[in-house]
N, C-alpha and C positions, 0 to 999 in steps of 0.2 A: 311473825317476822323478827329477825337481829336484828338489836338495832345497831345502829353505825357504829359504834363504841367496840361492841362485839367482835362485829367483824374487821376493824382493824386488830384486835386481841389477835383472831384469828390467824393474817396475814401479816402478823411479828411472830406468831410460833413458827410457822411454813417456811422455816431458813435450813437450809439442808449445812447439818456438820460434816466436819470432813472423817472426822473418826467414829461416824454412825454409819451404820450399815442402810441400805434404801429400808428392808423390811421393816426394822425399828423406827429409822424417823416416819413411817409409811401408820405405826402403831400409834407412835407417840402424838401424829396429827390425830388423826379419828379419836385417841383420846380426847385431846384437847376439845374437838369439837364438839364429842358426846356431854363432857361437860359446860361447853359454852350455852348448847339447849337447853341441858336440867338447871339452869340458873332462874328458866323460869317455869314455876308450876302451872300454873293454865296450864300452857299450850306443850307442857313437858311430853308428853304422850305423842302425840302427833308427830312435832317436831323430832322427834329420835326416831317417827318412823319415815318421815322425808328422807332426814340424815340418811338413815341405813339404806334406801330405796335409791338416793345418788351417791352414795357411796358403791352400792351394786352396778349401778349403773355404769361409771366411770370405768371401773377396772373390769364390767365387760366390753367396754370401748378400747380396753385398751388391749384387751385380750387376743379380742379379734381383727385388731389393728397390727399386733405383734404376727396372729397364726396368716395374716395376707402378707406379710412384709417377707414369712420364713416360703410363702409360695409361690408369692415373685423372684424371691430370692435361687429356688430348688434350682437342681441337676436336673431334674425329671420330669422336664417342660415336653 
């Protein structure tokens, strides 16, 4: 587990700039947080493969959040 310390680190990187593009700050977070894991060795292994597992996770929530929104959206109901 992060501890609380971490994860405020965390939710002070998560500021979106105005002259970053989404994909880059979208890079620069998952950076930050692959390194806020390896901070610690035990659980370094695991913990990066959580990471990567909600990480997958989210942006196919969001995926398929976007491909229902372009179907309710269609002409070709």
């Amino acid at each position: 587990m992060i501890s609380l310390t971490k994860w405020q680190d965390v939710f002070s990187i998560i500021t979106f700039k105005k002259s970053e593009s989404i994909k880059k700050a979208k890079e620069r977070i998952e950076q930050h947080l692959y390194s806020v894991v390896e901070c610690r060795p035990k659980e370094n292994y695991l913990n990066k493969i959580e990471l990567q597992n909600k990480i997958k996770q989210t942006k196919h929530k969001r995926i398929l959040k976007y491909q229902q929104k372009l179907i309710s959206n269609s002409y070709f109901k």
